[in-house]
DSSP file (Angstrom, degrees, kcal/mol; ACC not computed):
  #  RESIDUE AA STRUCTURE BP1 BP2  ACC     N-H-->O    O-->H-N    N-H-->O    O-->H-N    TCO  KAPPA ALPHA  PHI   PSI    X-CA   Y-CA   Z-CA
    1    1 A X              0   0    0      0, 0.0     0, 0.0     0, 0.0     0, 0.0   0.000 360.0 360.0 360.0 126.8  -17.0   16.8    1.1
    2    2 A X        -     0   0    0      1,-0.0     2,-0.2     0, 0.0     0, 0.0  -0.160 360.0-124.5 -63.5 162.5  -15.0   15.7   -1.8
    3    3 A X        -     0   0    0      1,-0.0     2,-0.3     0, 0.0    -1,-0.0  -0.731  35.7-112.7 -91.1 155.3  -13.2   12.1   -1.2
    4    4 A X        -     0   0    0     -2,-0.2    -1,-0.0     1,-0.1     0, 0.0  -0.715  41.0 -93.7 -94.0 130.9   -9.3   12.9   -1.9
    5    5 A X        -     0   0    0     -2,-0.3     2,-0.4     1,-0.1    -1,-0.1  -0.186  45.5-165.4 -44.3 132.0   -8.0   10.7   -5.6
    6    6 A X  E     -a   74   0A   0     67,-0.8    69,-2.3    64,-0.1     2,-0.3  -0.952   9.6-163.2-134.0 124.0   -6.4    7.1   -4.4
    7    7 A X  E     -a   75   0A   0     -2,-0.4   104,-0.5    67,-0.2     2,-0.4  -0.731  13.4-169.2-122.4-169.5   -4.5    5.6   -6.8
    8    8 A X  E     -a   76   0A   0     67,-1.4    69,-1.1    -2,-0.3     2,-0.1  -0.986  21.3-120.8-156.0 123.1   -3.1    2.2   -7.8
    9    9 A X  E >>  -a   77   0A   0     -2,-0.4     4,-1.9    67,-0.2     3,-1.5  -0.449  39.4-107.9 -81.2 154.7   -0.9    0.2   -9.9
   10   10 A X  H >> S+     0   0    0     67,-1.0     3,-2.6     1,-0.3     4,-0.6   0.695 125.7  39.5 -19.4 -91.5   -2.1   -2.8  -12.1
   11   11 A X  H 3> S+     0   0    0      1,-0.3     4,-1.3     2,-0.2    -1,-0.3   0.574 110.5  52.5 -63.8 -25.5   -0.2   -4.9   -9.4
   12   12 A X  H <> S+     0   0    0     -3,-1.5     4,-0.8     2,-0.2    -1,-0.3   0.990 113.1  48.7 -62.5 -44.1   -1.2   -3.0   -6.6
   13   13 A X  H XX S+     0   0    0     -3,-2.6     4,-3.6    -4,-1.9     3,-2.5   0.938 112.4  47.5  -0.8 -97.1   -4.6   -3.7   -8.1
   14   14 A X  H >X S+     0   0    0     -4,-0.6     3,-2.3     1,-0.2     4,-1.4   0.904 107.2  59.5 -20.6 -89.8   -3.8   -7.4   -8.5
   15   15 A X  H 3< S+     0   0    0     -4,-1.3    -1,-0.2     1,-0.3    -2,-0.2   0.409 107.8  38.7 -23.2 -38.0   -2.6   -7.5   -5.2
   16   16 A X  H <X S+     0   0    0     -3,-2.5     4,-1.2    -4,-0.8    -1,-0.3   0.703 110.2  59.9 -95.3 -20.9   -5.9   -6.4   -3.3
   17   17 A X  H <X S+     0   0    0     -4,-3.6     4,-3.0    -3,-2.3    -2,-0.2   0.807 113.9  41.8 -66.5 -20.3   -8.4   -8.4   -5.7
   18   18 A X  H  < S+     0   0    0     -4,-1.4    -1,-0.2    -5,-0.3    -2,-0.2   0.669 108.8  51.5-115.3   9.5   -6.3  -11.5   -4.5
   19   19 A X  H  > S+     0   0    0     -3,-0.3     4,-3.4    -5,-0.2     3,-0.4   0.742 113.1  54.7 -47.8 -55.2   -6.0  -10.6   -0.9
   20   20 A X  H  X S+     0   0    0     -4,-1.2     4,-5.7     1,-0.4     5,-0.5   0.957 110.4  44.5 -46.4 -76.0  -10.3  -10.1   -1.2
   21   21 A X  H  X S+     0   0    0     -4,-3.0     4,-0.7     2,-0.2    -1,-0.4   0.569 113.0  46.0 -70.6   5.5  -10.6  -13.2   -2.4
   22   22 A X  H  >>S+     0   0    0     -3,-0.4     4,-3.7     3,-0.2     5,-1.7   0.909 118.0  47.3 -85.1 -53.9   -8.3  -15.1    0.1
   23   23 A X  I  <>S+     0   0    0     -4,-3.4     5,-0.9     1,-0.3     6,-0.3   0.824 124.5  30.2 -93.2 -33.2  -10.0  -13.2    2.8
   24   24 A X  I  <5S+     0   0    0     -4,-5.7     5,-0.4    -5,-0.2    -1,-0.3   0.935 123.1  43.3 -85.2 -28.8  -13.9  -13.9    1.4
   25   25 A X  I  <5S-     0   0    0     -4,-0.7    -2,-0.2    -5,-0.5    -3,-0.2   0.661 140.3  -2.2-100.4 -14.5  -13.6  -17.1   -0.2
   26   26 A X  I  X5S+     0   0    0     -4,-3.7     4,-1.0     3,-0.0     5,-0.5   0.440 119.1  65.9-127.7 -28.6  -11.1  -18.9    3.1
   27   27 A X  I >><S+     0   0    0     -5,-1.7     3,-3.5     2,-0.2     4,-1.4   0.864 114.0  26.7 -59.7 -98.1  -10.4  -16.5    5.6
   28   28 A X  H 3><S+     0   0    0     -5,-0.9     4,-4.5     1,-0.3     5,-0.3   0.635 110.2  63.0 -47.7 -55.3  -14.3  -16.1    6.7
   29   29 A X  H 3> S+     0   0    0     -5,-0.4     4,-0.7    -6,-0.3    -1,-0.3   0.644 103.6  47.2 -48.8 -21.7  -15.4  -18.7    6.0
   30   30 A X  H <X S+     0   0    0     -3,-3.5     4,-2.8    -4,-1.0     5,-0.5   0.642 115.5  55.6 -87.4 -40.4  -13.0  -20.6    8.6
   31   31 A X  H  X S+     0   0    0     -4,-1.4     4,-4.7    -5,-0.5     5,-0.3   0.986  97.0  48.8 -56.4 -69.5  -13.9  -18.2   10.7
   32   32 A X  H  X S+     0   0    0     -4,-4.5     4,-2.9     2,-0.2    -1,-0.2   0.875 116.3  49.4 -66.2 -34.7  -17.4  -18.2   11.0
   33   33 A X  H  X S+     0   0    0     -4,-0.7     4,-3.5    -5,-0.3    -1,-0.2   0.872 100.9  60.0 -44.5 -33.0  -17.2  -22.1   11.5
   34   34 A X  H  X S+     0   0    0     -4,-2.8     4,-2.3    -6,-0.2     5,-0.3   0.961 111.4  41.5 -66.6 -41.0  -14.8  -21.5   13.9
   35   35 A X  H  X S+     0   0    0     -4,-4.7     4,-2.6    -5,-0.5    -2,-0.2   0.971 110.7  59.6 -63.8 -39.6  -17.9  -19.4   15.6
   36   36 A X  H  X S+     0   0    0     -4,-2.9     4,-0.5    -5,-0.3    -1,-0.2   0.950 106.5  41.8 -39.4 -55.6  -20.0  -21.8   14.8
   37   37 A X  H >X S+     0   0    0     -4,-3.5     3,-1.1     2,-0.2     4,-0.8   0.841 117.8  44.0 -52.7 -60.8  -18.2  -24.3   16.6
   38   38 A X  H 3X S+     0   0    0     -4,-2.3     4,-0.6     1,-0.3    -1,-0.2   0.771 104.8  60.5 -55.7 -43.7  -17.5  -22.2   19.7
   39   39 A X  H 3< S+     0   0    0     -4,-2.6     3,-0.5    -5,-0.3    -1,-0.3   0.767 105.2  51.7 -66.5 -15.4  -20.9  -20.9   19.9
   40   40 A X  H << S+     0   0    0     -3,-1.1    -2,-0.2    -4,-0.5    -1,-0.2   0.857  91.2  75.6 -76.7 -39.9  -22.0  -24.9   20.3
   41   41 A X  H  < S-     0   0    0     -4,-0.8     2,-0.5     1,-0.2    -1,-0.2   0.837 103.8-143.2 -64.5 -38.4  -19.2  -25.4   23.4
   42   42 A X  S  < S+     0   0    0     -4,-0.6     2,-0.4    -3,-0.5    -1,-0.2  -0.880  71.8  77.1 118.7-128.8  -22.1  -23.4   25.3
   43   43 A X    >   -     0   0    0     -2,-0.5     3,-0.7     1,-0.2    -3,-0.1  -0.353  58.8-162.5 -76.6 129.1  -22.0  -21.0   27.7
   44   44 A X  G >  S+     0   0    0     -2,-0.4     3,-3.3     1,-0.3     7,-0.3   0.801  73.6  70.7 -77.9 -28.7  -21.0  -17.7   25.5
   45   45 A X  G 3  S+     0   0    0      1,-0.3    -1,-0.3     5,-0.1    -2,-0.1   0.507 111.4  23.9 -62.5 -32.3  -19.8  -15.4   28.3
   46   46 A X  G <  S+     0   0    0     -3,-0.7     2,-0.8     4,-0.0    -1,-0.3  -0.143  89.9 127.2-162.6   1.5  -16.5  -17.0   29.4
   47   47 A X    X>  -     0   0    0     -3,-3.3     4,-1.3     1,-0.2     3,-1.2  -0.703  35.7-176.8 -66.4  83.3  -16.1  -18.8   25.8
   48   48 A X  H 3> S+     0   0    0     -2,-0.8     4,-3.2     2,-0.2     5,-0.4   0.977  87.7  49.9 -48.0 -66.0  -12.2  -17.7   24.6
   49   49 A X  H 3> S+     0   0    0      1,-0.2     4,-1.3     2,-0.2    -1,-0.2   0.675 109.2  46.5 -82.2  11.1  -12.6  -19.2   21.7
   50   50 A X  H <> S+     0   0    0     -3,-1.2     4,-1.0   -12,-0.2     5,-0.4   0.958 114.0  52.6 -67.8 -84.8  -16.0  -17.6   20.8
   51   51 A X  H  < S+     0   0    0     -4,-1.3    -2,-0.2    -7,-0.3     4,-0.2   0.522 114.3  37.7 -33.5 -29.7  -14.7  -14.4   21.7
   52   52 A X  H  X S+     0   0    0     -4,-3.2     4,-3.7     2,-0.2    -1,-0.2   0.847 114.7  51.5 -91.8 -41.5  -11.5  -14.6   19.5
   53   53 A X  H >X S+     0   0    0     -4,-1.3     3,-2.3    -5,-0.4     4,-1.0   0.901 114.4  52.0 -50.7 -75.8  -13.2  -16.4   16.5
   54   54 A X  H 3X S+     0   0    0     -4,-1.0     4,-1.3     1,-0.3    -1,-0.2   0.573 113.0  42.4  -3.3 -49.1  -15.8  -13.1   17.1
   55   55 A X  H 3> S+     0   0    0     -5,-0.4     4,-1.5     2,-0.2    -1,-0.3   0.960 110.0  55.2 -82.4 -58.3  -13.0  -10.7   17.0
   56   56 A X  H <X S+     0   0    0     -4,-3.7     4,-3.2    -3,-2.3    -2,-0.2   0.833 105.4  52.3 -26.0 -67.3  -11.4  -12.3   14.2
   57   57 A X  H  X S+     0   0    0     -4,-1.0     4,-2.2     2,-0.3     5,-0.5   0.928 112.8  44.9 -44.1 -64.6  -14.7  -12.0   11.9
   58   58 A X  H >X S+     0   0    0     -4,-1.3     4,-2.9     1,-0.3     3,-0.7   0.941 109.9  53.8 -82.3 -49.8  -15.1   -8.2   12.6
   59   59 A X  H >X S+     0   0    0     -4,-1.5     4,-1.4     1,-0.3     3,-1.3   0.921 117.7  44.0 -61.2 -63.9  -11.1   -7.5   11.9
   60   60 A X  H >X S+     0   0    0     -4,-3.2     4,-2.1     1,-0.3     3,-0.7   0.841 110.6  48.3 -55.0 -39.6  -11.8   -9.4    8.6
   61   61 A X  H <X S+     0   0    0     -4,-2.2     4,-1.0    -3,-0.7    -1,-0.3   0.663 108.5  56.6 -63.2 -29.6  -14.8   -7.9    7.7
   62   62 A X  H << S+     0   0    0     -4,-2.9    -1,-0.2    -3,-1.3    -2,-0.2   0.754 111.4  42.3 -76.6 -17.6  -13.4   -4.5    8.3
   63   63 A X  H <X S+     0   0    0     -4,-1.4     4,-1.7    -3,-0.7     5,-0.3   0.722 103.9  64.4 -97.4 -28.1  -10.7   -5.0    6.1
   64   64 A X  H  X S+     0   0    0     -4,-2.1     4,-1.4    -5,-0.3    -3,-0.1   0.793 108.6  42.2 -45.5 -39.2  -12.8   -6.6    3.6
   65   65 A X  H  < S+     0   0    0     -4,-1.0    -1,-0.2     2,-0.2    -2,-0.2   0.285 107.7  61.4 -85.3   4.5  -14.8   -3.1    3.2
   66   66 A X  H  > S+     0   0    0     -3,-0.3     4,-1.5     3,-0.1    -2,-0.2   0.818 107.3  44.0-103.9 -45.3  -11.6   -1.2    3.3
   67   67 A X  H  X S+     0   0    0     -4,-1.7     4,-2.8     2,-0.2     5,-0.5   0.844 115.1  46.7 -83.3 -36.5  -10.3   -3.0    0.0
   68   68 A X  H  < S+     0   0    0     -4,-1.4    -1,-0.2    -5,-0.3    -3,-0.1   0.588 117.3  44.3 -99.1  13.3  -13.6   -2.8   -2.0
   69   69 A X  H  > S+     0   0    0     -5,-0.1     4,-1.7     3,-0.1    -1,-0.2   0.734 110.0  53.6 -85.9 -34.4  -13.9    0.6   -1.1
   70   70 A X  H  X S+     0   0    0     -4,-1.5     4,-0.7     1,-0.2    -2,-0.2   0.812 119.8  32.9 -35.7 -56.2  -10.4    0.9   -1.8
   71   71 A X  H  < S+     0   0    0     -4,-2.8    -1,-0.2     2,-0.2    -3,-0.2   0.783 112.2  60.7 -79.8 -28.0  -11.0   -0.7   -5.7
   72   72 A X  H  4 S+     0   0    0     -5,-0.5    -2,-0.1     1,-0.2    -3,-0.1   0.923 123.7  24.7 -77.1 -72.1  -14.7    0.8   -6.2
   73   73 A X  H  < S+     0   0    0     -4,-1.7   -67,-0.8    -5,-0.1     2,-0.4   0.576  95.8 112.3 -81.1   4.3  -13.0    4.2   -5.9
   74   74 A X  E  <  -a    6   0A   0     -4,-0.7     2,-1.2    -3,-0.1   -67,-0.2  -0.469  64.7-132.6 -75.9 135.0   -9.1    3.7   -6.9
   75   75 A X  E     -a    7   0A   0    -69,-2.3   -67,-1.4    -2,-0.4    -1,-0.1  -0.797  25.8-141.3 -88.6 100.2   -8.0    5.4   -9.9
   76   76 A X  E     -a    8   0A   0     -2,-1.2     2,-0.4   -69,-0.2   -67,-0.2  -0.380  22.9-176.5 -52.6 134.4   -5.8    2.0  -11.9
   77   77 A X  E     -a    9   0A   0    -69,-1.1   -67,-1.0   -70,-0.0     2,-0.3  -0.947  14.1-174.7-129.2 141.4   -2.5    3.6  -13.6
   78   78 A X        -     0   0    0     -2,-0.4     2,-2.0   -69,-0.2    11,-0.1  -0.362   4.6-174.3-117.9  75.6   -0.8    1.2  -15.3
   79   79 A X        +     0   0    0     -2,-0.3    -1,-0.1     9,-0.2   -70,-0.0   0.199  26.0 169.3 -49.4  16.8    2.2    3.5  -16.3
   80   80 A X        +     0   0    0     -2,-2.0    -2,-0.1     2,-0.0     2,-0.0  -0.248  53.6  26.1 -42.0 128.5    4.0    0.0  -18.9
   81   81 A X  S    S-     0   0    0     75,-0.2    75,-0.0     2,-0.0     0, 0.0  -0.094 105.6 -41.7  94.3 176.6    6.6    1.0  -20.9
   82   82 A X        -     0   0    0      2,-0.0     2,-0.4     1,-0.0    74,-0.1  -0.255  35.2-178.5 -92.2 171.5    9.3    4.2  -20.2
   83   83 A X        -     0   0    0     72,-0.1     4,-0.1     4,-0.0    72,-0.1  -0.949  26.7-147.2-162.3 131.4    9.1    7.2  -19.2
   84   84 A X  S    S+     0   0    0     -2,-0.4    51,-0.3    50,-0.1     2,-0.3   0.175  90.8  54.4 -86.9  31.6   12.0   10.0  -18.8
   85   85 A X  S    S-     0   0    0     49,-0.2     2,-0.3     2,-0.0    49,-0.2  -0.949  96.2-105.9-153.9 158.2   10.0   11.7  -15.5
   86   86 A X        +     0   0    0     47,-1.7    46,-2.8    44,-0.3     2,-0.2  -0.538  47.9 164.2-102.8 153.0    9.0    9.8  -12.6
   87   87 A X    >   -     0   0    0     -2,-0.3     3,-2.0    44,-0.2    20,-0.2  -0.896  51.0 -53.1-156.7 171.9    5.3    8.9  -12.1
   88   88 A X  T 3  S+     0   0    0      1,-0.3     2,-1.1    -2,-0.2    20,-0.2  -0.322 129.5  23.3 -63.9 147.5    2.9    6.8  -10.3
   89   89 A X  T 3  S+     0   0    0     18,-4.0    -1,-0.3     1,-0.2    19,-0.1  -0.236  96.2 138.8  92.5 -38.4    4.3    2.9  -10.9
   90   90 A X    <   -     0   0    0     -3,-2.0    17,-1.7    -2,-1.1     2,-0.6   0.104  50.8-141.9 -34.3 127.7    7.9    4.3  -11.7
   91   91 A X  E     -B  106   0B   0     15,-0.2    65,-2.8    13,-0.0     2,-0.3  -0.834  27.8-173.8 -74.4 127.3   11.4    2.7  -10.3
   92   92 A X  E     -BC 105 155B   0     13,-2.7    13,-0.8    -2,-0.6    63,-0.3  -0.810  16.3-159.2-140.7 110.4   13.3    5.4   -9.5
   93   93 A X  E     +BC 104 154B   0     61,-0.9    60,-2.7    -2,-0.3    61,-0.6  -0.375  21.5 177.3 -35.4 101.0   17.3    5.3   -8.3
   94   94 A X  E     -BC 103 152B   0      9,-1.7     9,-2.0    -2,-0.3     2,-0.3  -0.892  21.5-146.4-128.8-179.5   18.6    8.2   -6.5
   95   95 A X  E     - C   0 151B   0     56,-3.5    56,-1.1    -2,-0.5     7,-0.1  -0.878  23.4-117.8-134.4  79.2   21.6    9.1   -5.0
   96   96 A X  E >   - C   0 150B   0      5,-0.4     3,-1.9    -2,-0.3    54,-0.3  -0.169  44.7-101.3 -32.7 107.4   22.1   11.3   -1.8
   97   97 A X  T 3  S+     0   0    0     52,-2.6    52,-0.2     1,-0.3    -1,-0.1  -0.225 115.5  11.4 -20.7 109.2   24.2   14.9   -2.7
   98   98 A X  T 3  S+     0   0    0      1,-0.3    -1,-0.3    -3,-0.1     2,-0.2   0.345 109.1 105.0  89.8   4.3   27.6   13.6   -1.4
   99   99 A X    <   -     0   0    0     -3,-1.9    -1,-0.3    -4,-0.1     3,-0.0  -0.678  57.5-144.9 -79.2 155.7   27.0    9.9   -0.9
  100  100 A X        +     0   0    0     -2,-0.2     2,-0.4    -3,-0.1    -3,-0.1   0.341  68.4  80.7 -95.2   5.0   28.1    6.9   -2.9
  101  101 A X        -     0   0    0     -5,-0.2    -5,-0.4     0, 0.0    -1,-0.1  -0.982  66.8-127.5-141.4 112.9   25.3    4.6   -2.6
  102  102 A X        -     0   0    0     -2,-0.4     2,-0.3    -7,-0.1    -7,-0.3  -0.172   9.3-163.6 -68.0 168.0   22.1    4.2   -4.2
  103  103 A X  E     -B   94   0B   0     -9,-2.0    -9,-1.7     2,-0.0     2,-0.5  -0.832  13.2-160.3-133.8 159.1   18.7    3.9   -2.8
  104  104 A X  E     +B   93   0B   0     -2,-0.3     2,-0.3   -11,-0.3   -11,-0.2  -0.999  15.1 172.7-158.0 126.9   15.8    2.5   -5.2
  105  105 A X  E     -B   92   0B   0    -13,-0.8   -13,-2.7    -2,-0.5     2,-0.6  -0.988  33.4-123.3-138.9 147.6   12.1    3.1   -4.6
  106  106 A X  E     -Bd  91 119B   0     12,-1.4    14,-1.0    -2,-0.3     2,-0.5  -0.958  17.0-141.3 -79.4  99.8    9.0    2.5   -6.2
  107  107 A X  E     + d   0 120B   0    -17,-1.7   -18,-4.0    -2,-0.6    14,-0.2  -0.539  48.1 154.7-124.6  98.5    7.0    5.7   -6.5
  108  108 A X  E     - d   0 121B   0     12,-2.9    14,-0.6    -2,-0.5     2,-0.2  -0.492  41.2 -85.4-111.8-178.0    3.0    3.7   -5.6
  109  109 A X    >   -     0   0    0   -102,-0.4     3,-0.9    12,-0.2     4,-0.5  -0.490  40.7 -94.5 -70.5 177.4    0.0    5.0   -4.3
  110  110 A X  T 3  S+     0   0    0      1,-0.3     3,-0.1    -2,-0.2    11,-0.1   0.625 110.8  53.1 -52.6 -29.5   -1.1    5.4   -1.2
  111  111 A X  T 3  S+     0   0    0   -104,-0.5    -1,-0.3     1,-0.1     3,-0.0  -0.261 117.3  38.0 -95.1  48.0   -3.1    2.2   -0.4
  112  112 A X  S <  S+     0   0    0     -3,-0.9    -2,-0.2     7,-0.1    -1,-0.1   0.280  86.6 134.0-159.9  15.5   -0.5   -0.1   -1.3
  113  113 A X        +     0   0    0     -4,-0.5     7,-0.2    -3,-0.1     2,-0.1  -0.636  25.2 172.8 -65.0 134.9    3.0    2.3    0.3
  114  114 A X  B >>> -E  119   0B   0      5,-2.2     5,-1.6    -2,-0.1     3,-1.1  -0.665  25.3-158.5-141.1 102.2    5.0    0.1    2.1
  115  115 A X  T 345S+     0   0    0      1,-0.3     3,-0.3     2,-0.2     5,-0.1   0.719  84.8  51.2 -60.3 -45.7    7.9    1.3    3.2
  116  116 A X  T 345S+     0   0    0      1,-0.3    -1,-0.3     2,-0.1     0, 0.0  -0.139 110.4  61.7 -91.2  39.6   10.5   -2.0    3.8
  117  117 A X  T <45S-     0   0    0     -3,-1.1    -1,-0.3    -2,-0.1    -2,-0.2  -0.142 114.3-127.6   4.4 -44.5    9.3   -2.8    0.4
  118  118 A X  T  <5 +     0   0    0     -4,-0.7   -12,-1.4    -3,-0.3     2,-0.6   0.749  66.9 139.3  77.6  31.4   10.7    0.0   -0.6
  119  119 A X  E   < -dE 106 114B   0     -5,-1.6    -5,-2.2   -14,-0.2     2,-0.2  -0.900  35.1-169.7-122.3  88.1    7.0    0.9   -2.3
  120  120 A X  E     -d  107   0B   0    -14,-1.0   -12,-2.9    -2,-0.6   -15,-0.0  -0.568  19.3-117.2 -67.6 130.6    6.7    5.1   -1.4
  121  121 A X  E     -d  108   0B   0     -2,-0.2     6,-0.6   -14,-0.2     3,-0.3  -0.457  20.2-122.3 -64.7 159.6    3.2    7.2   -1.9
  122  122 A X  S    S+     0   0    0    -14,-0.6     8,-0.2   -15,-0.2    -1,-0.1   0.431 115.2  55.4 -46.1 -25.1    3.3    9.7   -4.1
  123  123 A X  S    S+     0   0    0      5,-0.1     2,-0.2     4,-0.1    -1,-0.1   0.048  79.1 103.2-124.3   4.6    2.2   11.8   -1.2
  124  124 A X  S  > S-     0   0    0     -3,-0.3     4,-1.1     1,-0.1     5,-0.3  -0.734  94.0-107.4 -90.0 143.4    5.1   10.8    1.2
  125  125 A X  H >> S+     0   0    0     -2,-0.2     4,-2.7     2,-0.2     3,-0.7   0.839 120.9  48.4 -57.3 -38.0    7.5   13.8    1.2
  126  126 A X  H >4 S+     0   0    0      1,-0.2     3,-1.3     2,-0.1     5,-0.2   0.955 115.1  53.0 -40.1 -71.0   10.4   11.5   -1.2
  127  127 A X  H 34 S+     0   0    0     -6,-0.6    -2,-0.2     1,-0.3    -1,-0.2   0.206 110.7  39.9 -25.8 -32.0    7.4   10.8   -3.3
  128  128 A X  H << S+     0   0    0     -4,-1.1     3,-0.4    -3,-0.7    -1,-0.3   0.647 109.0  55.9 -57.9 -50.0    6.2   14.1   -3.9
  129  129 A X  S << S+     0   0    0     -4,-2.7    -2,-0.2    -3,-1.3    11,-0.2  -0.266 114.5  41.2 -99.1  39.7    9.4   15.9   -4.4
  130  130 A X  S    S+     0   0    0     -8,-0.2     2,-0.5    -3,-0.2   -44,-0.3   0.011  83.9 116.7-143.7  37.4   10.4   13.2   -7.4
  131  131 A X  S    S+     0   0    0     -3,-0.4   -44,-0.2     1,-0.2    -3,-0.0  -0.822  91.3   2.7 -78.9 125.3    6.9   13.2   -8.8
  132  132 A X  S    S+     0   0    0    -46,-2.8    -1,-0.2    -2,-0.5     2,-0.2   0.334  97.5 135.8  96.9   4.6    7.4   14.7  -12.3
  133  133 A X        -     0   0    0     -3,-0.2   -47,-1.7   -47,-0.1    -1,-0.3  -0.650  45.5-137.9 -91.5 148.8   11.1   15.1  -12.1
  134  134 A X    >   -     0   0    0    -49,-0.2     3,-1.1     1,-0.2    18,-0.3  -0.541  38.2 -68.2-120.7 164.5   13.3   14.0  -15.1
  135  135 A X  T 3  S+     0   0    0    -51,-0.3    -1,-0.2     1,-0.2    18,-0.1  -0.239 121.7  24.4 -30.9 112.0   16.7   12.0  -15.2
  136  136 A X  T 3  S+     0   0    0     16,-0.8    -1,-0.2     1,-0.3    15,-0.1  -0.327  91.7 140.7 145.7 -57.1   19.7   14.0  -13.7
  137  137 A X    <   -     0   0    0     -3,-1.1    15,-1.1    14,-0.1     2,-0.4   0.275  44.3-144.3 -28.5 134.8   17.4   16.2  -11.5
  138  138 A X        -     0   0    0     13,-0.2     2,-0.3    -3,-0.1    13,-0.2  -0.725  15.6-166.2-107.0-174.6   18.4   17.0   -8.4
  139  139 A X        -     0   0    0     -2,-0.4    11,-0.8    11,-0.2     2,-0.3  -0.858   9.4-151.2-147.1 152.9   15.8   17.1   -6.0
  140  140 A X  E     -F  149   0C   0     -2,-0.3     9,-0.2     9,-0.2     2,-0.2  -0.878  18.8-167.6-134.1 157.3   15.8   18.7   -2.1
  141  141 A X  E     -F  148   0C   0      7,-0.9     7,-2.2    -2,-0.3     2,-0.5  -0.832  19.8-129.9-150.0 141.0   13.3   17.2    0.8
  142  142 A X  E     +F  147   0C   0      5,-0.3     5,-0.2    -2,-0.2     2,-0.2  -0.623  35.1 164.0 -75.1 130.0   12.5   18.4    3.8
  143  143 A X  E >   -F  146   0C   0      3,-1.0     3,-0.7    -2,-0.5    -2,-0.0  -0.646  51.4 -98.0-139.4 165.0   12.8   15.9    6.8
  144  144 A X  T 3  S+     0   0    0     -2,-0.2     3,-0.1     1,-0.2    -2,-0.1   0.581 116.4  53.8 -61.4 -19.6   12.9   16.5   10.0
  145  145 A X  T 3  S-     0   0    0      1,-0.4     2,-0.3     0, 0.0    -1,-0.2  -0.069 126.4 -65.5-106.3  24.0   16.5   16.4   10.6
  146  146 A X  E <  S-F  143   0C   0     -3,-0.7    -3,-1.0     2,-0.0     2,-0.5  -0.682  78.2 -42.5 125.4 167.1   17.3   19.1    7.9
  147  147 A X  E     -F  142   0C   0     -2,-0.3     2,-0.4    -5,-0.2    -5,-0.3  -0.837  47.5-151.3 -78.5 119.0   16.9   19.1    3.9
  148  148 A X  E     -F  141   0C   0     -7,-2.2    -7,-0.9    -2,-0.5     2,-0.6  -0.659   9.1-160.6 -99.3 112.4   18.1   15.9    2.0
  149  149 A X  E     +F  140   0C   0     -2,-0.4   -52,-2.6    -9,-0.2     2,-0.5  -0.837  17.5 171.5-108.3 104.7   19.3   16.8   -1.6
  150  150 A X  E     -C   96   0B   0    -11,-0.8   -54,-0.3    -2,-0.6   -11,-0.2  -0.932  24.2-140.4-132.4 125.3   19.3   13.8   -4.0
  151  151 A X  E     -C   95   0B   0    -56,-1.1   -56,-3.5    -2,-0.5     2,-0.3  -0.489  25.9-123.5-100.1 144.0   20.0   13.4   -8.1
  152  152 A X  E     +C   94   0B   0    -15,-1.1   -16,-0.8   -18,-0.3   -58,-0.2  -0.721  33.8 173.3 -74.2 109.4   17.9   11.1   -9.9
  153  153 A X  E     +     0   0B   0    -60,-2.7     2,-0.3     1,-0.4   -59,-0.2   0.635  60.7  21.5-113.4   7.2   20.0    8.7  -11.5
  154  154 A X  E     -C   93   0B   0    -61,-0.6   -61,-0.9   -70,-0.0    -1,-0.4  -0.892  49.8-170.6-169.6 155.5   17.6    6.3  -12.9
  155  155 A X  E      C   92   0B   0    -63,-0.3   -63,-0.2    -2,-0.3   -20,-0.1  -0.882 360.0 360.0 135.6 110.3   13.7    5.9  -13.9
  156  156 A X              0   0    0    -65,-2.8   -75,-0.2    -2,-0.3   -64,-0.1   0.186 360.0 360.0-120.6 360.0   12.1    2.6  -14.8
């Protein structure tokens, strides 16, 4: 089965190589001392702080393989310089149909959307429906509470 395209901007990029290295080069390492340490205290069955370092270790280590699977197979786009239609690594302004107030998102992939960031997939329904759309455009999305119509006013 094919694996689905993930991609990533330069800075999302950035962002997980230095996460990687936090999490291989301090993170673990504190960690597995900290097991070290705990495993010394004795007996393991009733050891807390065996049992958390232990827990700790695999949550890192799971996430460690989650970002360098993430990079081995992410397609970088490093979208620098303009562009009049919005695309992965765009800023893009819009405007709700009959509001006064802008909203501004970052149009990212999928391993680095974070929403109170204000950093959208491509593949989240805003994200989709202003993929390839040009200054002006209005745009409809379907939500749950009904269709949301919103012009593009600005692409960065």
């Amino acid at each position: 089965m094919a694996s689905e395209e993930t991609y990533l901007t330069k800075e999302g990029e950035d962002a997980l190589r230095q996460e990687l290295k936090q999490l291989i080069e301090t993170r673990r390492p504190d960690l597995a001392r900290k097991l070290r340490e705990a495993a010394a205290q004795g007996d393991l069955k009733e050891n807390a702080d065996y049992h958390d370092a232990k827990e700790q270790l695999g949550f890192i280590e799971g996430r460690v393989q989650q970002i360098e699977s993430v990079l081995r197979n992410a397609i970088v786009v490093d979208n620098s310089g303009h562009s009049d239609e919005v695309r992965i690594g765009s800023t893009v302004v819009i405007q709700e149909v009959g509001e006064d107030f802008d909203e501004e998102y970052r149009i990212v992939g999928s391993a680095e959307a974070n929403p109170r960031e204000r950093k959208i997939s491509e593949k989240s329904p805003i994200g989709s429906a202003l993929m390839g759309k040009k200054l002006g455009e209005k745009v409809s999305v379907a939500t749950p509470d009904g269709t949301i119509k919103f012009k593009i006013v600005d692409i960065r």
